[in-house]
C-alpha positions as CSV (number, residue, x, y, z in Angstrom):
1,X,90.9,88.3,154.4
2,X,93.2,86.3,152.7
3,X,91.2,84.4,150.6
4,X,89.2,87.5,149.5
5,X,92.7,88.9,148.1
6,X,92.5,87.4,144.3
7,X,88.7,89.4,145.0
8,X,89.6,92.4,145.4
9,X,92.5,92.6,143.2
10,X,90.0,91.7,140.3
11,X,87.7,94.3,141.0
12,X,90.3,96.9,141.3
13,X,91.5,95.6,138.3
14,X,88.1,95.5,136.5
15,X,87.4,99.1,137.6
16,X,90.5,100.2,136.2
17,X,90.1,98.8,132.4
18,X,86.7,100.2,132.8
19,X,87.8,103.7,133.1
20,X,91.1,103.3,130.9
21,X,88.1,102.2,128.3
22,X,86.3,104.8,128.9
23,X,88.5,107.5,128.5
24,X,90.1,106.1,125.3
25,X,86.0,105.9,124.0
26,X,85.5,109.9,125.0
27,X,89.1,111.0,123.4
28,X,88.1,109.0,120.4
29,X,84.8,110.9,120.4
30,X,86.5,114.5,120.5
31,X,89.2,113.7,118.1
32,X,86.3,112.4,115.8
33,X,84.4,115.9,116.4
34,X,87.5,117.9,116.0
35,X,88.4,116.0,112.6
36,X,84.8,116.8,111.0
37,X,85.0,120.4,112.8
38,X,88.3,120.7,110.7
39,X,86.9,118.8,107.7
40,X,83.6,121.6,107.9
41,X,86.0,124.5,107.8
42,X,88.6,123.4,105.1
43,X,85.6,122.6,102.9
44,X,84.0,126.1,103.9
45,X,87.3,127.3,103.0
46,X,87.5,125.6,99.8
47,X,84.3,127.0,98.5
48,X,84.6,130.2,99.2
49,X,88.2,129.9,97.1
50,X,86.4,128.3,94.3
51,X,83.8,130.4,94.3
52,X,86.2,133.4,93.8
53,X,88.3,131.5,91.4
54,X,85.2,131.4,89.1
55,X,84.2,135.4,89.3
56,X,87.8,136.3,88.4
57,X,87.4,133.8,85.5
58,X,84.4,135.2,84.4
59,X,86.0,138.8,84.8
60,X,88.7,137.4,82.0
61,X,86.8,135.9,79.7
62,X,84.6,138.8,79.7
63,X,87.9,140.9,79.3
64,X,88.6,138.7,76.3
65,X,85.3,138.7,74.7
66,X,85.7,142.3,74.6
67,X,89.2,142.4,73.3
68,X,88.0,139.6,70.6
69,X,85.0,141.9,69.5
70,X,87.4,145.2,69.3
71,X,90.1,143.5,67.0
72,X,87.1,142.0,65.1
73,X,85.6,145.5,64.3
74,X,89.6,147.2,63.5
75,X,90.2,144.3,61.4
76,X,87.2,145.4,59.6
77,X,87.7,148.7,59.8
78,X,90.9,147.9,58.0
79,X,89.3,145.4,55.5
80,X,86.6,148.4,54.1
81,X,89.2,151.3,54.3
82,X,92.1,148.7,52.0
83,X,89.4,148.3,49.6
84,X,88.7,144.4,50.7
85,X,92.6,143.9,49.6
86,X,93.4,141.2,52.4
87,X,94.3,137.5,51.7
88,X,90.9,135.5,51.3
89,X,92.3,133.2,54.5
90,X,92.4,136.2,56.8
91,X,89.0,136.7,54.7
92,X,87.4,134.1,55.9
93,X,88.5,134.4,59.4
94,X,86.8,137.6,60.0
């Protein structure tokens, strides 16, 4: 029994790295899963922001455009009621 000793103690041993390897290979597997789980959301996340980011951009600029075309027509509005008096650089703004 003795001389089977250095045996036994090497299979033990071998079974043992075997399973301490094959648990660190299945927690590398789930924290890989978990990371692109994570990665799916945040970049769900981050298109949903962007898209909303561009509607309430495109919500201004069409508030703009509309303020733009107003103060377009009043300045002319005020150019034909002043008899075309305005400086020619104003002028040639509108």
């Amino acid at each position: 029994m003795k001389e089977y000793l250095p045996l036994i103690m090497g299979v033990v041993s071998f079974v043992g790295a075997a399973l301490t390897w094959y648990d660190a290979v299945v927690r590398k597997r789930y924290a890989a899963e978990r990371a692109v789980g994570h990665l799916t959301t945040n970049y769900a996340a981050l298109s949903g922001n962007v898209a909303t980011l561009d509607r309430m951009l495109d919500d201004r600029l069409d508030t703009i455009q509309r303020e733009h075309s107003e103060i377009k027509i009043l300045l002319q509005v005020l150019i034909t009621q002043s008899g075309g008096s305005l400086p020619p650089a104003i002028k040639r703004e509108i």
